[in-house]
C-alpha positions in Angstrom: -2.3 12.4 11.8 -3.6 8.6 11.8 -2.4 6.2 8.9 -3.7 2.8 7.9 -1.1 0.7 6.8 -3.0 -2.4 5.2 -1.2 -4.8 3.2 -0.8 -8.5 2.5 2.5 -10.8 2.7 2.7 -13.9 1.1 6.9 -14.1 2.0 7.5 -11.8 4.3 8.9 -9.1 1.1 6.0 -7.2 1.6 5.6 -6.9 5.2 9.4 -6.0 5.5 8.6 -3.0 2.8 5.3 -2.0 5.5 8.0 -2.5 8.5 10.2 0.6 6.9 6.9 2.9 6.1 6.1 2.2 9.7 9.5 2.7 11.3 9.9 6.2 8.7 6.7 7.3 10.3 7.4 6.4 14.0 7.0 9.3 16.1 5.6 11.2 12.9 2.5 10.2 12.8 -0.2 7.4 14.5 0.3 4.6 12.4 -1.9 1.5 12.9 -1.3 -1.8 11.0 -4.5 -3.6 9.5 -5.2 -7.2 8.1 -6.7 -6.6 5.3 -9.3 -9.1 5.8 -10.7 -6.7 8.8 -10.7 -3.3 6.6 -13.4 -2.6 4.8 -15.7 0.7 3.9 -16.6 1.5 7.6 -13.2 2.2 8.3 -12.2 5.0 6.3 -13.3 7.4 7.8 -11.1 6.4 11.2 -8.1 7.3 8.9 -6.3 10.4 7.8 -3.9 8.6 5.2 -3.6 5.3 4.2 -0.6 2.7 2.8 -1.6 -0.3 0.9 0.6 -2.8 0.1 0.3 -6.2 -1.9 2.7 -8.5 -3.6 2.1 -9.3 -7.7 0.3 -12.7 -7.3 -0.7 -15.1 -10.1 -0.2 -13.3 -13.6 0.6 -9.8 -12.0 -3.0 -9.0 -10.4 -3.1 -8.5 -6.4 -3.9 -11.1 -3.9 -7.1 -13.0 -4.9 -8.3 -13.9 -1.6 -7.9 -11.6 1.1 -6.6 -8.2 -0.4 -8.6 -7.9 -4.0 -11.8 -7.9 -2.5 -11.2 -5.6 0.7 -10.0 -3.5 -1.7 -12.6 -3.3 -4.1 -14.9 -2.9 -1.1 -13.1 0.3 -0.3 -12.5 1.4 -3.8 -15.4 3.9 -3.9 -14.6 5.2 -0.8 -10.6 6.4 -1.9 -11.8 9.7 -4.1 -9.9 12.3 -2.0 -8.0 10.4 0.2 -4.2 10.5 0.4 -2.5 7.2 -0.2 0.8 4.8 -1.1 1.1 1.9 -2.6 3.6 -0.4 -2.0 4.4 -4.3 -3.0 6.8 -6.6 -4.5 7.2 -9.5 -7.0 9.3 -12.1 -8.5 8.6 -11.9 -12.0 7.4 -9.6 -14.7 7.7 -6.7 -14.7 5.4 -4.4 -12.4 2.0 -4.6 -14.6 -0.1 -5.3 -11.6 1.3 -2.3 -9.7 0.8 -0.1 -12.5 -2.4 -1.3 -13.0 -3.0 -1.0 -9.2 -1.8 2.7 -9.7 -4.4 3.3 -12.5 -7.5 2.0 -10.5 -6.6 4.4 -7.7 -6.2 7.7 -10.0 -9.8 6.5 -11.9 -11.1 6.4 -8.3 -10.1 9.8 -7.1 -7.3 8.9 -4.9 -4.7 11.1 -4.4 -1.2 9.5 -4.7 1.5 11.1 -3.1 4.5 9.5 -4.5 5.1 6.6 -6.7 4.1 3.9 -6.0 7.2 1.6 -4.6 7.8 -1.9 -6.1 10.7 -4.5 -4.6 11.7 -7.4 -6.7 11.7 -10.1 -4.0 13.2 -8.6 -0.6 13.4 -4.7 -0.6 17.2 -3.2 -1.4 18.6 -0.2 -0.1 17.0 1.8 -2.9 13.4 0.4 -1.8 14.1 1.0 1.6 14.7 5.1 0.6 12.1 5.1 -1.6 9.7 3.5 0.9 10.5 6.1 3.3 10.0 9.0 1.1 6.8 7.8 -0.2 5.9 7.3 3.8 7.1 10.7 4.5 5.3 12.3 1.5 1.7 10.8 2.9 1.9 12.8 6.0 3.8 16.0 4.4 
């Protein structure tokens, strides 16, 4: 199985939550990391599974730059696919993820597990659930 793990880190929270889904999936699965700003519609097909992951930015919306519009690109191409979503924030209180969450069930995705939030760096609880949600992608 081949997995896209695309996400965006502003800190490093982020990329150390993507660090445990790629560790869980080590010899599990071919996992290859993607910037964001190289993904885009053309590539879903390469992929099997995918994890996304992108920090609350702003007033609780995803990454305005680089991450919103790669994924809106690829937002049409989702319906069927299996995916996680993963990110973390510093304040509020997880609107953008469930938001996030919502878009991808309108779209057709099909989430395997909850999505995974961290306030600031990921605990030991994140950590688990990170590698349950990576697990359940490949299941």
């Amino acid at each position: 199985m081949k997995v896209a793990l695309v996400y965006y880190s502003g800190t490093g929270n982020t990329e150390a939550m993507a660090n445990a889904i790629a560790d869980e999936l080590s010899g599990k699965a071919e996992v290859e990391t993607v910037d964001p700003a190289a993904f885009g519609p053309d590539d879903m097909e390469a992929y099997d599974a995918f994890a996304f992951g992108c920090p609350a930015m702003g007033s609780e919306v995803l990454e305005e730059d680089v991450f919103e519009p790669m994924f809106s690109s690829i937002e049409n191409s989702i319906s069927g696919k299996k995916i996680i979503l993963f990110g973390s924030y510093g304040w509020g209180d997880g609107e953008w993820m469930r938001n996030w969450e919502e878009r991808c069930k309108n779209a057709g995705a099909i989430l395997t597990s909850d999505p995974v939030i961290a306030n600031e760096a990921p605990d030991e609880d994140a950590i688990q659930a990170l590698k349950e949600a990576a697990d359940s992608l490949i299941a």
